[in-house]
N, C-alpha and C positions, 0 to 999 in steps of 0.2 A: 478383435475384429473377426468377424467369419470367413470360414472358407470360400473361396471361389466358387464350386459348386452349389454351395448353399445360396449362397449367394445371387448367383445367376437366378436362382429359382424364385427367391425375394423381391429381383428386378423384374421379374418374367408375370411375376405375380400383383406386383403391384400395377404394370403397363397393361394388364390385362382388368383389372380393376376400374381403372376410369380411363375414360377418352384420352386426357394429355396431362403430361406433367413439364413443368419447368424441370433445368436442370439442376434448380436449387433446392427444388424440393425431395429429387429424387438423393442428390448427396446426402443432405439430411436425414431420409429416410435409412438408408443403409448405410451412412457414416463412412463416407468413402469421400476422395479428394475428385473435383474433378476429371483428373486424368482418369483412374480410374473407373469414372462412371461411363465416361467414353471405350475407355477399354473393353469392358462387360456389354456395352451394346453392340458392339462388333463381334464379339465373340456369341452373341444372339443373332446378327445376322448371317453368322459363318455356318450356324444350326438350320437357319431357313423359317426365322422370326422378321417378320417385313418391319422393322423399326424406320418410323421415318421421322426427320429431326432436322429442326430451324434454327439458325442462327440469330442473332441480335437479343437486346433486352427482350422483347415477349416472344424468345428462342422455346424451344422444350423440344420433348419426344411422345412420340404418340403411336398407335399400333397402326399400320397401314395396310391394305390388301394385296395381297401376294397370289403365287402362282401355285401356290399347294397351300394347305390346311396343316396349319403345325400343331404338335401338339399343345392340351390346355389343362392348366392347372385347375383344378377342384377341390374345395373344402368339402368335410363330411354333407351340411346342409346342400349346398349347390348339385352333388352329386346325387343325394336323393333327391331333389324337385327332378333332375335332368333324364333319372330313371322313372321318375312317375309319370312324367309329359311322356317321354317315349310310350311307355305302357300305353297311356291315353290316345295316342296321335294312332298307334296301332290299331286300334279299334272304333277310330274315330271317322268323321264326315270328310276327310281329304283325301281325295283318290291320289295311286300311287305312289304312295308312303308304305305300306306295309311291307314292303321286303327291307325297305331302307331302314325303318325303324326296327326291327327286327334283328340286320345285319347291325346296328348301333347298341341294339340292349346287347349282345352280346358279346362285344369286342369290352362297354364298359365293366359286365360281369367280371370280364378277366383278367381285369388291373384291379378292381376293386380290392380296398380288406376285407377279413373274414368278416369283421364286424360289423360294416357297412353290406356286407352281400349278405347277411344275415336279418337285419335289418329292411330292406326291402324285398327279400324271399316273404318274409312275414307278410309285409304291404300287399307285394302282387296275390300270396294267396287269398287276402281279406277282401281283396276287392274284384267285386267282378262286376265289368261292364257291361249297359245293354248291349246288344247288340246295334248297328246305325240302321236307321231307316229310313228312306227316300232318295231325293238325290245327293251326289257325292259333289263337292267340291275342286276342282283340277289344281293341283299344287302348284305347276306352273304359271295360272292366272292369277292365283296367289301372291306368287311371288312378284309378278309385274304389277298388281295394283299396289301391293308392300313398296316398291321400290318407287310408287312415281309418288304416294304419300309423302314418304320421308323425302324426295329430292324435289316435292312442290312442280311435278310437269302432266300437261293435260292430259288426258287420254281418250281416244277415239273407240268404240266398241259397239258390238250389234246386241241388241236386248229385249228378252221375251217378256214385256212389261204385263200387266195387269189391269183390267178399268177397274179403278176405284168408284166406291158413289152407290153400286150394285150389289144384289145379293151374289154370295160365290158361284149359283148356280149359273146366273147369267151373265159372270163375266167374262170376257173371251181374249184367248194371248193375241197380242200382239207383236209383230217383229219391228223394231228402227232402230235406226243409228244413235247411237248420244255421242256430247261429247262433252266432259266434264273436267273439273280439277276437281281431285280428289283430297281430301282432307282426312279419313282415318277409316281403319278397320274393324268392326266388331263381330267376335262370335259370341252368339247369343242360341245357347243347347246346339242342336247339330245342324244348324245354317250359320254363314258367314254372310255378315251386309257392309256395301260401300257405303260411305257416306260423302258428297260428293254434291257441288256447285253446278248444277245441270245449265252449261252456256246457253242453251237453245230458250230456254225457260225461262231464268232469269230466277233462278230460287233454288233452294237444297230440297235436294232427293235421296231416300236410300236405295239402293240396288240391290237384289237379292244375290250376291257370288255366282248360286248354280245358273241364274240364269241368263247370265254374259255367253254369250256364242262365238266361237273362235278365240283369237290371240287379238288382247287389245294393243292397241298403238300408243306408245309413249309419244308424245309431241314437246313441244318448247316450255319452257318454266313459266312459271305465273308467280304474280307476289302473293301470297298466303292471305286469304282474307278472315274476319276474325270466326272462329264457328258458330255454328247456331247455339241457340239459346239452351244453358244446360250443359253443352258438349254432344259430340259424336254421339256418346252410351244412352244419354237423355234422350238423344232424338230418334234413334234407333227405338226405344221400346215404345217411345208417342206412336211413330212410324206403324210397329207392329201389333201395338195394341189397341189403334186407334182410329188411325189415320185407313187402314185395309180392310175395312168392314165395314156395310154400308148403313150400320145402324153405330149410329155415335150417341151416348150418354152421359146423364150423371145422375149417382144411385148414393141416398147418404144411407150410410151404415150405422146402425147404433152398436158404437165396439169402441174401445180402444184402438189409436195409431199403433199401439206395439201390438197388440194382438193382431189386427187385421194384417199386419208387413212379416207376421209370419205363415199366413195362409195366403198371400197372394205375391208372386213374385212380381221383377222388376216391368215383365213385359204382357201384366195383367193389365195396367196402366197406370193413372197417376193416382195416389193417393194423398189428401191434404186434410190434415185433422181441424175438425170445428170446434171444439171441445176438450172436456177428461174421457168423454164416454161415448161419442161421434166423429167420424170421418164422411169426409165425400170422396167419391170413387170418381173419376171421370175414365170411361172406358167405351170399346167398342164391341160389337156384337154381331152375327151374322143374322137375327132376326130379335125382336122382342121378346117371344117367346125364349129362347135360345138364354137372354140376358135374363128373364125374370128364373128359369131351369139354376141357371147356374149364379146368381144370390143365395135364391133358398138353400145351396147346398153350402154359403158359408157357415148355417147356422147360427147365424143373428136378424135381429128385426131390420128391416131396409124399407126404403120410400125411393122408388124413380124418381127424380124432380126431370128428367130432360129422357127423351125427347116426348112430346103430348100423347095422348091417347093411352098413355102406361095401362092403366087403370081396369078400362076395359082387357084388355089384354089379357092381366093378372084375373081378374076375374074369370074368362073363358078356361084359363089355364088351371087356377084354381078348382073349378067343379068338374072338368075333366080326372083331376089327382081324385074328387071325391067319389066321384061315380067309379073309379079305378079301385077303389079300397072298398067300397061295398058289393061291387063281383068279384074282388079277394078274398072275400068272407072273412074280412075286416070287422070291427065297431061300426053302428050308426053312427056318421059323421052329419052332426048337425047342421042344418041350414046355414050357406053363406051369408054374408052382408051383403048387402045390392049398392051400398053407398060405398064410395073409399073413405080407409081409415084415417083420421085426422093426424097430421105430422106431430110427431118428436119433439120440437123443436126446430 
């Protein structure tokens, strides 16, 4: 049997491991008699380890929240993810983090082993972030849309919405109140969005984080309803790839699904393969022009199917590029078609 010390460390480590354990499983784990296992969780709470622990058949121990931050055990893996998140959160879109992350990379530096502080010395010098740009995120509103997520309670907050339906240029903020249950968070590059049952509405909405005004209000609990279609992550990239631009589409690509899902990320919008050798794109765009710009630059043949008028479009756009390349003192570039070209398939 192991020493107490060691021991304590085993139990410290495994309570920290999952939510809750029986106290059958925990005897078993460290092969210790009940007494015993009672003994070592006292001697956890005497350190200032918030264990808190039920009696009867579905009795167990589980870690509770306390009044100070005890220390925590880390294997080699967890301690680099925890030093590379920190790295990142430093440089990242949540205001008010950077002294604290900062104050955190350093205290971990100095328990670290050599060989773990060697190990992501390397990391931090290989990697270097962009710099963040635009607005910053408030870690404190963070934390209260974080906290009424997981405990399912509505929240009340003020919010600089957006008209959809319109080109960017003439859409204009708006300020109102919402009031929502809130169902999950995503950060998607350096914006965070709520995802969230808008009660006024009667429908899922996402929220942009920066653009919640003030300290939202926690209100009363709600029963969990099931999420949208996809999830939180699905709906969020429909949301920003789709749903906020007032030209919506769909553009079939002559490519490969695997080829095309590595030139277009999640929040380009949806892709759905027709074929071995076609996909259709369904996405949105801040004008036609704009969406036909940025096809051509996948470097594959495409055909708009949605929304009408493509055609013309593509064409204005088209002998513009032509008459561009012959005051570049370009090639003669042969006469367009006047007719559109017949589909793919």
């Amino acid at each position: 049997m192991v020493g107490t010390s060691a021991r304590l460390l085993r139990l410290l480590s495994l309570l920290q491991a999952r939510r809750s354990w029986t106290g059958a499983e925990l005897t078993s784990r460290l092969d210790v008699t009940p007494r015993t296992l009672r003994r070592d969780v006292d001697r956890l709470r005497t350190l200032g380890y918030p264990v808190a622990s039920t009696a009867g058949v579905g009795g167990g121990y589980r870690f509770g929240a306390g009044t100070d931050l005890p220390p925590l055990l880390l294997d080699d893996q967890e301690a680099l993810a925890v030093a590379l998140g920190l790295r990142a959160a430093a440089a990242g879109a949540i205001a008010g983090l950077e002294d604290a992350t900062l104050g955190a990379l350093a205290k971990l530096d100095q328990v670290m082993p050599a060989r773990l502080r060697r190990r992501v010395s390397a990391l931090h010098g290989a990697i270097v972030p962009l710099p963040h740009r635009g607005p910053a995120v408030d870690v404190a509103t963070l934390a209260i849309l974080a906290s009424a997520c997981r405990d399912a309670e509505r929240l009340r907050f003020e919010y600089h919405g957006r008209e959809t339906g319109k080109p960017a240029a003439a859409r204009s903020a708006t300020l109102a109140g919402r009031r929502v249950e809130p169902a999950g968070l995503v950060s998607a590059g350096f914006r965070w969005y709520l995802v969230a049952w808008d009660l006024d509405r009667g429908d899922w909405r996402t929220f942009r984080v920066d653009r919640i005004v003030g300290k939202p209000a926690r209100g009363e609990s709600f029963a969990p309803r099931p999420p949208p279609p996809g999830g939180v992550s699905a709906y969020v990239a429909k949301s920003v790839s789709i749903d906020a631009y007032g030209v919506r589409a769909r553009v079939r690509l002559h490519a490969p699904l695997a080829e095309l899902s590595a030139k277009l990320s999640a929040s380009s919008g949806t892709l759905e393969s027709t074929g071995p050798d076609t996909c259709v794109l369904t996405t949105g765009a801040p004008s036609l022009e704009g969406l036909a710009a940025w096809m051509a630059m996948l470097g594959v043949d495409f055909e708009i199917l949605d929304p009408p008028g493509a055609a013309a479009t593509l064409r204005a756009l088209a002998g513009r590029i032509r008459r561009a390349a012959q005051r570049s003192g370009g090639a003669r570039v042969g006469r367009l078609p006047t007719k559109e070209p017949q589909s793919r398939g």
